[in-house]
KEVOFI-625787 format. One record per residue: x, y negated, z of N, C-alpha, C in turn. Coordinates in steps of 0.2 Angstrom, whole numbers, plus 2048, in hexadecimal, padded with zeros to 3 digits. Layout:
! KEVOFI-625787
XYZXYZXYZ...
This chain:
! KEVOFI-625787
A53532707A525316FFA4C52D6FDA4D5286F9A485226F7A455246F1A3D5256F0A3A5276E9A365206E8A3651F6E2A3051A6E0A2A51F6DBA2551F6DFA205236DDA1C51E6D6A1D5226D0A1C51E6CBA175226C7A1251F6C4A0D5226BFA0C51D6B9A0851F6B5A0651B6B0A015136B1A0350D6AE9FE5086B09F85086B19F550E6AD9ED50D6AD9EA5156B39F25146B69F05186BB9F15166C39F55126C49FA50E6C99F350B6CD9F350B6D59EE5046D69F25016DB9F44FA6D99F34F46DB9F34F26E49ED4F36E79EA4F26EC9E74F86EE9E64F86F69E14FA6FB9DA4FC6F79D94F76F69D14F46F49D14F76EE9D44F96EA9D34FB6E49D45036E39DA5066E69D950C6E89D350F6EA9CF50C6F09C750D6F29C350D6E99C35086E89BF5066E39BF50D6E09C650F6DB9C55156D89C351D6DA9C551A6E39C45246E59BC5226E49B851C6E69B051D6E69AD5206DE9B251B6D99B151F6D59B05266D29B352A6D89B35316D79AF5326DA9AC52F6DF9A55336E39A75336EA9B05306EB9B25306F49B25296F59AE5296FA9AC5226FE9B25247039B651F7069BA51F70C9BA51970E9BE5167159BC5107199C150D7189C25077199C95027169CF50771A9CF5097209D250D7249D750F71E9D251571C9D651B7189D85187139D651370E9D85107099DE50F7099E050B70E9E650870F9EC50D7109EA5127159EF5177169F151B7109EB51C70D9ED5207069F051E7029EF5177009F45106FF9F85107009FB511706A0250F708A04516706A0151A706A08523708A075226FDA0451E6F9A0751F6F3A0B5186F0A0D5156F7A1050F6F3A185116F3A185166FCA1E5146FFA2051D6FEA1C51F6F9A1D5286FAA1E52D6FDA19529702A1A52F70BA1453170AA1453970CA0E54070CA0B53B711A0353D70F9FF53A7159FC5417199FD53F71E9F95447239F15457249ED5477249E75447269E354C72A9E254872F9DD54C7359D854A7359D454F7399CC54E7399C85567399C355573C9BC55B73D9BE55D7379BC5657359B656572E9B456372B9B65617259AE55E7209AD5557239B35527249B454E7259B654A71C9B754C7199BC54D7139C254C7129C654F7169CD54D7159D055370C9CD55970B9CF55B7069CB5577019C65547019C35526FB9C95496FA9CB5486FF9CF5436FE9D35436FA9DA5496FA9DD54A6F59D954C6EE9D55516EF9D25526E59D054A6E39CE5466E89CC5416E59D153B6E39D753A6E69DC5386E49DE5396DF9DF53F6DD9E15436D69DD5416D19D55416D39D153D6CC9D45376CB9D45316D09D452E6CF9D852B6CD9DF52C6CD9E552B6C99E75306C39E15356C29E15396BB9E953D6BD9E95416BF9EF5446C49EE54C6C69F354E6C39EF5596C39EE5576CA9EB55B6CB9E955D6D49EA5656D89F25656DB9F456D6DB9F156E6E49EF5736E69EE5756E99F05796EF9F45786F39F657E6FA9F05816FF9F05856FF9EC5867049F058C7099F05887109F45897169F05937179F559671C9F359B7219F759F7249F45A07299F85A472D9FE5AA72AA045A8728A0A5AD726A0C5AA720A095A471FA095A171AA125A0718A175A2714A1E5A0713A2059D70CA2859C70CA2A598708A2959B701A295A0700A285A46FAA1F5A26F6A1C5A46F9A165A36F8A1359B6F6A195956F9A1658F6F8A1C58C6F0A2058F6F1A2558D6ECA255916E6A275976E8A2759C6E1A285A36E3A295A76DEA295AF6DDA2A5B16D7A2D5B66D6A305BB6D2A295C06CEA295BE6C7A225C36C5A245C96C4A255CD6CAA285D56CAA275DA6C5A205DB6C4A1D5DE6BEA225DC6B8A205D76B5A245D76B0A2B5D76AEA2E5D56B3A365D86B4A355E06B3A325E36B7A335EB6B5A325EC6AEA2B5E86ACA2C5EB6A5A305E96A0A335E36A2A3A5DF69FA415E669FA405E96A3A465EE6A5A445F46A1A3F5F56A2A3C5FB69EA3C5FB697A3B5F5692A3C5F368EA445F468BA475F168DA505F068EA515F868EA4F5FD692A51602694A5160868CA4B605688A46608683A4A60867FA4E60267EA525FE67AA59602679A5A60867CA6160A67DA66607682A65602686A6A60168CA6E5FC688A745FC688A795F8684A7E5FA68AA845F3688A8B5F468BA885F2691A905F0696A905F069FA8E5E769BA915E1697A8E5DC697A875DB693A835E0690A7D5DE68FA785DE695A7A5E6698A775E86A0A765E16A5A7D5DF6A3A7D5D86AAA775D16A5A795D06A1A745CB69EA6E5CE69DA6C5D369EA645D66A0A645D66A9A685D66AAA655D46B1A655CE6B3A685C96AFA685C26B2A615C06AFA5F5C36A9A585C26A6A525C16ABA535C76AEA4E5C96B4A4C5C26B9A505BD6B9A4E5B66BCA4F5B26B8A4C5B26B0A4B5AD6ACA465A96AEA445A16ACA3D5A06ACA375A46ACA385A76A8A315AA6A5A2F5AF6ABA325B06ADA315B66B4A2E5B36BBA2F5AB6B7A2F5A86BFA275A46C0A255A66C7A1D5A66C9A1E59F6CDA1B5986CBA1B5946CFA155926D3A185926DAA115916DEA115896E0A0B5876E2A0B5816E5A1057A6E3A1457C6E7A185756E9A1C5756E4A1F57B6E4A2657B6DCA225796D7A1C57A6D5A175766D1A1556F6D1A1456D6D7A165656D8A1A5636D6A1F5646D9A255616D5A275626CFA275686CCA285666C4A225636BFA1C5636C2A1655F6BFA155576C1A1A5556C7A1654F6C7A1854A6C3A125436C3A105416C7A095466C8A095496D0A0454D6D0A0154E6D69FA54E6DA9F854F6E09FB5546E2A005566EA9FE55C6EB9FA55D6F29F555F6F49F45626F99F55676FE9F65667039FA56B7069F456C70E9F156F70E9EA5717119EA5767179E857171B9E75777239EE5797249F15727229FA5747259F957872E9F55767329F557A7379F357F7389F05827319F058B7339FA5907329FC58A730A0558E72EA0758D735A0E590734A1259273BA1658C73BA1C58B73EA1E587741A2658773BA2858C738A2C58E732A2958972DA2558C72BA22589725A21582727A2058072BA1F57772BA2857672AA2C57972CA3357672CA35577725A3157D720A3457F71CA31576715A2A575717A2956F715A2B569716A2F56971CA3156171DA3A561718A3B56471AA40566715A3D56570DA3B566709A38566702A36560702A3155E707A2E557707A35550709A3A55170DA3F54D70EA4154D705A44550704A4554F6FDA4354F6F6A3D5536F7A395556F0A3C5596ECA4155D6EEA455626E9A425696ECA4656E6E9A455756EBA4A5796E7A5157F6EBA5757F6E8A535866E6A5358A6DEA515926DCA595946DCA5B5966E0A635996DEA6459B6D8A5D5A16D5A5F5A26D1A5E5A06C8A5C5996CAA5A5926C3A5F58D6C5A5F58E6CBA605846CDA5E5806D0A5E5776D2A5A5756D8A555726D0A4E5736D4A495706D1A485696D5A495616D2A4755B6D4A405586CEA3B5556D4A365516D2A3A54D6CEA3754D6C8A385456C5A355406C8A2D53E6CCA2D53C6D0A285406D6A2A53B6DBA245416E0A1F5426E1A1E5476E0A155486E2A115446E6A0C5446E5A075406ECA045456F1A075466F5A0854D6FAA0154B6FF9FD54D7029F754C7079F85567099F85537129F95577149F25577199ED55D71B9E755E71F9E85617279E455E7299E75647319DF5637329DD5687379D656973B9D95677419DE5667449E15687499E156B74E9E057274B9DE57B74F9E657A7549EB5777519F25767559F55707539FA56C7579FE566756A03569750A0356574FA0A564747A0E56174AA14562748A1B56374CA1C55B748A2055874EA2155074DA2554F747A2A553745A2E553740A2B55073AA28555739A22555732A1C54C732A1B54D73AA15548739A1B541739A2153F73BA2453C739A2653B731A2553E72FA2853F725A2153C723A1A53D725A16539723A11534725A0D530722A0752C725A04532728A0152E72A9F95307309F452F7309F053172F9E852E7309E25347339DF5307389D853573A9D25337369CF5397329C853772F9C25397369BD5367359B753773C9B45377379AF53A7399A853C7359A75327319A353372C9A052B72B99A52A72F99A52573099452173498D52272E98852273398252272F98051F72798251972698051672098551971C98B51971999451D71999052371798D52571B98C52E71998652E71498152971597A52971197F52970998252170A98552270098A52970098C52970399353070198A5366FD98753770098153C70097F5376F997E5346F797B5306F297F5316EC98652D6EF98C52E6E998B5366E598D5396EC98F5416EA9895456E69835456E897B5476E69785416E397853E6E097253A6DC96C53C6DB96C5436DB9655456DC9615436E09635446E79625456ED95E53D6ED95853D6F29555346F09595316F695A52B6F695C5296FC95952970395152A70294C52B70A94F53270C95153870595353E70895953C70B95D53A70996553A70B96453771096053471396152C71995E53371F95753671C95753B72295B54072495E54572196254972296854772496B54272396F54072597153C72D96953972E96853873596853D73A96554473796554B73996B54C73C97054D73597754E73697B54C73D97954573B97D54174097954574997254474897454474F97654D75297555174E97955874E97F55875098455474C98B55175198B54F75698654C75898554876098754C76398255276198055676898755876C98B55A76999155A76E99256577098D56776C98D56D77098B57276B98C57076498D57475E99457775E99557D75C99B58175B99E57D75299B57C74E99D57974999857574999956E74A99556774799456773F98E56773B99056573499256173299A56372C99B55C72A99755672399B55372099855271A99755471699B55971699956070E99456471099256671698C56871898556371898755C71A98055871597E55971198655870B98355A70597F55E70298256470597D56C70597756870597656870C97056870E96A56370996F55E70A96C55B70496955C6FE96C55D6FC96D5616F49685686F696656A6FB9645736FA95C56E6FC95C5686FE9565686FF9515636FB9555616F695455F6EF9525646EC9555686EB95456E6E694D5736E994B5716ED9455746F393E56E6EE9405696EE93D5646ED93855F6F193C5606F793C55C6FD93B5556FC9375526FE93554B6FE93754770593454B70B93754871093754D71693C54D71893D55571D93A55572293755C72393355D72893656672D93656573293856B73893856F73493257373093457772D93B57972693857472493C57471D94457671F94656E72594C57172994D57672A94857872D94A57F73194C58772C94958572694958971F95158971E95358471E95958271995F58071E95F58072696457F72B96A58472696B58772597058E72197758971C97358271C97757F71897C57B71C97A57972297E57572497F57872B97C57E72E97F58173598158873298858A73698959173398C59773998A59373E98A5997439845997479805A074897B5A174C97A59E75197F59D75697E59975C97A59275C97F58E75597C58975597658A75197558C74D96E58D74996A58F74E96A59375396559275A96458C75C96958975F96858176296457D75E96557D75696457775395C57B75395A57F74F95258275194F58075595058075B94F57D76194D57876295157376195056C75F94C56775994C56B75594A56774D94456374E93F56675293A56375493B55B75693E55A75B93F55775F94455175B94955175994F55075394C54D74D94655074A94354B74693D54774793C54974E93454474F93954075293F53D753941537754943531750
């Protein structure tokens, strides 16, 4: 089934190079890499898949896509037992009862008012839209679909299906169709492989940490606070904390931020062991590693 993904002219971009342009103007810096693929999955209207660590930004990629085509931004967030119900829709049970209780107050009526108070009970108004069925009756709209690898192996079937067509049938409404499709980004940590099915319905892309200078502006873009002699040292910190290979959680770039940002608001000029070692809580979050890196900070910033 063929969509042409359509928005407004002063919302549409053009080119690679211009799509970057506008996410920077949100504050996400990405590499021509990601520009491009995120290009493509909104030219040709394929979900983008996008992998990578923690704190890489792969969820800040879709909010920022959403700015920057001025596009609601709906939200999934994946989990364990996670089913169809929960991403599509529900019945607001509560108020059906009161619907009935009401009806009841009223004196009853004949056998055909009985039946038309019961077909009531799955009126719109009863009806609870979660995520996706939300997409598609709002788009054009971001939808993100988050830590698809914490769901089961159902739940990826039950989205390729939704995403092959962009519809969802309510037996008891109707089939609800996108006017147009959503811009779907899907995230994995990759705790587990995604089933080929799925990763064939869309692009691909791996994000990697950014490279040192990449991370100094991203820390810049995002804190302007922050001077850029701060940003350049903690960020050389970060980086070689990655290196090390034997962190249980590496910090990503939302933890520079942190760090950054907590030690701006310290009024930090230029970081020193201690200071670090005051403020590690922003960017290390398990004890283990908050040993290791103690240990080191000495050593780590006299380089």
């Amino acid at each position: 089934m063929s969509h042409a993904w359509q928005v407004e002219p002063t919302q549409s971009t053009h080119t690679a190079a211009e799509l970057a342009e506008r996410l920077s103007a949100t504050g996400y810096l990405c590499d021509e890499a990601l520009a491009v693929v995120s290009f493509l999955a909104l030219q040709m209207s394929r979900p983008l898949l996008v992998e990578g660590e923690p704190g890489t930004g792969k969820t800040a990629l879709a909010e920022a896509i959403a700015e920057a085509l001025e596009v609601p931004f709906i939200r999934l967030q994946c989990y364990e037992g996670i089913d169809a119900s929960q991403a599509l829709y529900d019945w607001d049970f509560p108020r059906q009862i009161l619907h009935l209780r009401a009806l009841e107050a009223a004196g009853g009526g004949t056998v055909g008012e009985v039946e038309q108070a019961e077909k009531q009970l799955f009126d719109e108004r009863f009806l609870l839209a979660r995520p996706v069925l939300r997409a598609l009756r709002e788009s054009p709209a971001v939808l993100l679909i988050d830590e698809i690898d914490r769901a089961d192996d159902e739940f990826e079937a039950f989205l390729l299906e939704v995403l092959s067509g962009y519809q969802v049938s309510i037996p008891e409404l109707g089939t609800v169709v996108a006017r147009t499709p959503p811009i779907v980004v899907l995230t994995s940590n990759r705790t587990r492989e995604i089933h080929d099915a799925l990763k064939r319905r869309c692009l691909y892309h791996w994000i990697e940490h950014p490279g040192l200078e990449r991370e100094v502006a991203i820390v810049r873009s995002r804190a302007p606070e922050v001077s850029t002699e701060l940003a350049r040292q903690v960020v050389t910190l970060v980086q070689q904390l990655r290196a090390r290979g034997d962190l249980l959680k590496p910090p990503g770039v939302a933890e520079t931020l942190d760090w950054a940002r907590a030690l701006d608001r310290l009024g930090t000029r230029t970081l020193d062991v201690a200071t670090a070692a005051a403020t590690l809580g922003a960017a290390v979050k398990y004890r283990e590693d908050t040993e290791l890196v103690r240990e080191a900070l000495d050593r780590m910033l006299s380089t």
